[in-house]
N, C-alpha and C positions, 0 to 999 in steps of 0.2 A: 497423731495426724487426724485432724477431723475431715469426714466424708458427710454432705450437705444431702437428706435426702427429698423428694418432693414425690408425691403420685402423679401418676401419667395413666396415659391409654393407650397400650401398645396393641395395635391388630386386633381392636376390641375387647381386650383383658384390661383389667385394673393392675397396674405396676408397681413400682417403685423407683424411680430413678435414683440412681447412686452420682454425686456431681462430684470431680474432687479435680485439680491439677494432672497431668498426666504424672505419672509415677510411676516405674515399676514395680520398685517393692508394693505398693498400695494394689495392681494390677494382680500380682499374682496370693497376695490375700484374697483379692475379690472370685477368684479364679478358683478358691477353694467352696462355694455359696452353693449349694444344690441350686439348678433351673436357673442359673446367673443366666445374661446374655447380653450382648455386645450390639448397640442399634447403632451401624454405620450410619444411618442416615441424620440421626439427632446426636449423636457421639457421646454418648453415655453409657454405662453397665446398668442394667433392669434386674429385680428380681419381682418373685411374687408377691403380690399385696396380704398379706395378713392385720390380723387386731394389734396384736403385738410384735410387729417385726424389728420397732425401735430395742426394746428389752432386750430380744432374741438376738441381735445384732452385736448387740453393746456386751453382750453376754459373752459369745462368742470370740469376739475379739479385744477384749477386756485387755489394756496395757498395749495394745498394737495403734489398733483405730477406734476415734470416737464419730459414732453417726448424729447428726443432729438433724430435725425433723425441719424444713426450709418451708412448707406447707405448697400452695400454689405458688408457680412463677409470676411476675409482675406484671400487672398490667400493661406497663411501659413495654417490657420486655417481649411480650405478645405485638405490640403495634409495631415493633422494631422488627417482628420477621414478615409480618404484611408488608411492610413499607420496604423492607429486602427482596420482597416476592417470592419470599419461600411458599412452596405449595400447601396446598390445604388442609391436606393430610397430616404436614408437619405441623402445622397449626392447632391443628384438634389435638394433635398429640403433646402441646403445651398447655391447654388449654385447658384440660380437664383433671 
């Protein structure tokens, strides 16, 4: 099962966002992640940003899930939550 990941700005930290289907089995792998966390409001799992978190990921869950590095979200995909009127806050948090 591949998990998409991208960097974000959660509350001022540099992230990681984990994107996948809802799943359970994939939910409660991700449930295993030291400092994992759950943003109701963008509905995503976060962990912390490291150099190498792709490796340490891929490492860890080796035969289960594959992470794959999505980079920033799209442009498109940015003017799709303005033009939704999502708040601002959610916007930086795509954004970056």
């Amino acid at each position: 099962m591949q998990i998409e990941t991208r960097e974000c700005i959660i509350n001022g930290q540099k992230r990681i966002a984990l994107i996948f289907p809802y799943n359970e089995e994939i939910i409660t792998l991700i449930k295993q992640l030291k400092d994992r966390k759950w943003s109701a409001l963008n509905k995503f799992w976060h962990i912390p940003h490291s150099k190498n978190y792709l490796q340490v990921l891929n490492k860890q869950f080796k035969g289960k899930l594959e992470f794959i590095e999505q980079g920033k979200f799209p442009k498109e995909f940015i003017e799709a939550l303005e033009r939704w009127n999502y708040s601002d806050a959610t916007i930086k948090t795509y954004k970056q």
